[in-house]
N, C-alpha and C positions, 0 to 999 in steps of 0.2 A: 364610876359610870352610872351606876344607880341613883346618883344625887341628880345628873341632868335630867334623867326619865321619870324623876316625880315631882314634876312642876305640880305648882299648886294649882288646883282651876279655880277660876272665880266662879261663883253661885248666879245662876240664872241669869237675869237680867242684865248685869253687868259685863257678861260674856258682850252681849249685844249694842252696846252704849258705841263702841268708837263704830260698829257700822253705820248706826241710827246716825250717829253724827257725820260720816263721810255722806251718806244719802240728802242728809238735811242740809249740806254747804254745795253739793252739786246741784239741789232743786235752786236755791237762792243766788246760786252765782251765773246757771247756765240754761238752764230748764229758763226759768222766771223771767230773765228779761230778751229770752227768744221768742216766747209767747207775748212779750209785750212789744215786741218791736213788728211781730208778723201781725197783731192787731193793728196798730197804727199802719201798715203799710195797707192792709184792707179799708181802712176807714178812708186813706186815699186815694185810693184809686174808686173807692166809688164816690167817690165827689169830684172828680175828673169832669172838666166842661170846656165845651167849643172856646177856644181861641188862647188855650193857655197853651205855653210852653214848656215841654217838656223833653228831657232826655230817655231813652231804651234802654235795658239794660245790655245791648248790644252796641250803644254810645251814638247811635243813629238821635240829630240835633231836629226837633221840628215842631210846627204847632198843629193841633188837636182844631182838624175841621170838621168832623162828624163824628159820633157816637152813639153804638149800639150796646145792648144786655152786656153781652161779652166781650168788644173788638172797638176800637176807633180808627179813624183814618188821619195818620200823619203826613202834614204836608210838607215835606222839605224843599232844597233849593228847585231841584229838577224833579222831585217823584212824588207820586201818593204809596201810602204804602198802609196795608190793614192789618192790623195787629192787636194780637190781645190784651185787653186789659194790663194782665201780670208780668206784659214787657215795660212797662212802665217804670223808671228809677228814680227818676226824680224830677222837681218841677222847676222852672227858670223863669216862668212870669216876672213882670217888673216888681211886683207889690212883693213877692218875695229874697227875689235878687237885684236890688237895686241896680247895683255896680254891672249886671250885665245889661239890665236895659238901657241903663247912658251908652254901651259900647255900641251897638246894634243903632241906636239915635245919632252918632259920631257917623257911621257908616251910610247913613242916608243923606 
């Protein structure tokens, strides 16, 4: 029973080596590209402009007829609706989504 109870310990530094490395594979795998995707999601929505199409992250479909610092107003089939910036999810312009602006051209 004395043999389990005298592990050897390792010296300093190396005690610390598999933490350093669980810390340094969680900054590069989950940290890292959550700060680069909520960058690029700020850099969209502040170049957000009248008459593009976009989706909420509520799935509310409509186009962008005015905008304020904080809010735009989405016009969809029947409503306006004011809404912040950061309900914003994604954008469906023609120039970006080809394939939906032919569908919407079909329908007129």
């Amino acid at each position: 029973m004395n043999v389990f109870l005298q592990a050897q310990s390792q010296g300093g530094i190396a005690g610390f080596l598999p933490l350093i490395a669980i810390l340094a594979v969680m900054y590069f795998f989950f940290l890292r590209p959550q700060m680069k995707r909520q960058k690029e999601e700020t850099k969209f929505r502040n170049v957000l402009s009248k008459g593009m199409r976009v989706v909420t992250t509520g799935g509310v479909h409509g186009k962008i007829s005015d905008l304020d610092e904080h809010t735009f107003v989405l016009e969809t089939e029947n409503s306006r609706l004011r809404l912040e910036r950061s309900a914003v999810s994604k954008e469906l312009t023609a120039a970006r989504y080809p394939e939906s602006a032919k569908i919407e051209e079909k329908k007129k």
